[in-house]
N, C-alpha and C positions, 0 to 999 in steps of 0.2 A: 109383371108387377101386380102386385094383389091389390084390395079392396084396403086391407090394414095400411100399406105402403101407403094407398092413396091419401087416406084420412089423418095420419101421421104424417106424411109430407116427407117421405122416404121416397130417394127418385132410386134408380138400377143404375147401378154402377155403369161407367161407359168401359168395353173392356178393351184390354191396353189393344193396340191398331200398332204393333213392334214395326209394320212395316213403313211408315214415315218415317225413318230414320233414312230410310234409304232416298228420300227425299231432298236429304240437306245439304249431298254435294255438289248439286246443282244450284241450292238456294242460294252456297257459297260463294259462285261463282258470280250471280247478280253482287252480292255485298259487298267483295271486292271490288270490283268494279264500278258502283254504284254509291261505296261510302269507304272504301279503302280499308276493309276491315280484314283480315286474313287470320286461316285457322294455325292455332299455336302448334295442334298436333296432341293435345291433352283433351282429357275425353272421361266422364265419370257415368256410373249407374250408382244411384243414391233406392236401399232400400233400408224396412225396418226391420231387423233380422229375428229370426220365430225363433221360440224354444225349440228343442229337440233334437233327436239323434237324425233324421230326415234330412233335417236344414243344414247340419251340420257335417252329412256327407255330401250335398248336394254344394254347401261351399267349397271343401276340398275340390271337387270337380270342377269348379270354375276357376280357383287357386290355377291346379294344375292347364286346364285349358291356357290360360293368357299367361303362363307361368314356358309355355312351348315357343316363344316367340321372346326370348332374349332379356324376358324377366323385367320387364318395362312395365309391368302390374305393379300396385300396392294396393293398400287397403288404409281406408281411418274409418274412426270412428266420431261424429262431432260430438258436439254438448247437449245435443238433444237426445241422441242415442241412437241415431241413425250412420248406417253405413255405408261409404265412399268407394267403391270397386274403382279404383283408378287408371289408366290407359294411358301410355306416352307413347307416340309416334313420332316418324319425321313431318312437320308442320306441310309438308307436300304431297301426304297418303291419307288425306282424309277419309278418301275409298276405307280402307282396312282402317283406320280407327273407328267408322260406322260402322263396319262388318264386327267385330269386335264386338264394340259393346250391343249390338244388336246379338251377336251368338251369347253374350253375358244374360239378356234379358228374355231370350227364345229358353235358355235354360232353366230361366227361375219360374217362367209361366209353364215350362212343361211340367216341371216338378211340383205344381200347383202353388206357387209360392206368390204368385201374378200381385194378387189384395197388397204382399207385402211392396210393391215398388211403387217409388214415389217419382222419382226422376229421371235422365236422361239430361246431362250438362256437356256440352260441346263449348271450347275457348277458341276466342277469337280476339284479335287483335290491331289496332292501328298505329300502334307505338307508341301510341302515349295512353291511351286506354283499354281496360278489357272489355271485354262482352262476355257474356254465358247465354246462349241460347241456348232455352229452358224446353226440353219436351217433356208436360204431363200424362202422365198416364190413363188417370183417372178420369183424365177429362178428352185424350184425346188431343190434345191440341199445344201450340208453340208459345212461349213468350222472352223475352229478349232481355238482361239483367245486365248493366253497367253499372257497376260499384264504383264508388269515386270517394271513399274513405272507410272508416271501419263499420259505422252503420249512418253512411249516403249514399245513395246512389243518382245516377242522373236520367229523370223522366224524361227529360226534352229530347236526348239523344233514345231514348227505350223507342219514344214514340216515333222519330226519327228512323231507325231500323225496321218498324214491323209497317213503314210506309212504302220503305224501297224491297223488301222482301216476303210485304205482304200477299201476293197473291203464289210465291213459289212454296209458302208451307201454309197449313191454317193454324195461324194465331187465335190466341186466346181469345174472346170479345172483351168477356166480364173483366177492367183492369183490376179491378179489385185481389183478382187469382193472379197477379201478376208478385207471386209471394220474390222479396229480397232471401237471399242464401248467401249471405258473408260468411264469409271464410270458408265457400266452398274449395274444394279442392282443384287447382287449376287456375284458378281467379288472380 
């Protein structure tokens, strides 16, 4: 970080840390356990997709990659403009749903694409509610999303999870960056 960065209030990007992912199926194992929550087996990488013929071969190859495994991929696109790489598993391989979108996410940082990803949404479920446990990129770090209508969701139980699985990933601090994602994919 330079001398301008400082004086403008420009902090260095934190850079994506892809291996926490590989974290989360042990996190899962506390949340089950601990609040009855289980993985649905859906799985996204949320990025914002760059102009060019680059980006454009380099999503082919991701196409094709998760496209080898029974075609259980899709893609959207929401209403901001952001892109939903999507993962369906059996709700019991969480292993390979993390391996997955972790090879989805190893490929867009090798291919320099990294700046463009925003998320990392893992479902989770106790049957009567969802979860999306949120990993940012940017920052590095977890937070926990239970939507409980089209745009509510429920703090009591957010804060409730990042209590009983607080110490197996590192959560957000700031709740502020604790961004809602309706109508993400999976949810």
């Amino acid at each position: 970080m330079g001398l301008l960065d400082i004086l403008f209030g420009r902090s260095k990007a934190v850079p994506p840390n892809l291996d926490q992912l590989f974290a989360l199926p042990s996190a899962a194992i506390t949340l089950d356990t601990a609040a009855g929550y289980r993985a649905t087996g859906s799985g996204s990488v949320c990025f914002k997709a760059a102009e060019g013929g680059g980006f454009s071969t380099l999503r082919a190859e991701v196409d094709k990659l998760l496209a080898l495994d029974g075609d259980k991929f899709t893609s959207h696109t929401d209403s901001y403009g952001f892109t939903w790489l999507v993962r369906e598993t059996s709700p019991d391989d969480l292993e390979g749903l993390v391996t997955d979108l972790h090879a989805v996410n190893t490929s867009l940082v090798d291919a320099g694409f990294g700046t463009s990803l925003l998320c990392t949404l893992v479902a989770f479920t106790n049957g009567t509610k969802s979860l999306g446990l949120v990993y940012l990129y940017k920052r590095g770090s977890w937070y926990p999303f239970v939507p409980v209508g089209p745009d509510r969701r429920d703090n009591a139980t957010e804060l409730q999870i990042k209590s009983v699985i607080g110490t197996d990933l590192p959560f957000e601090p700031d709740l502020s960056r604790w961004f809602p994602i309706y109508g993400a994919p999976g949810l």
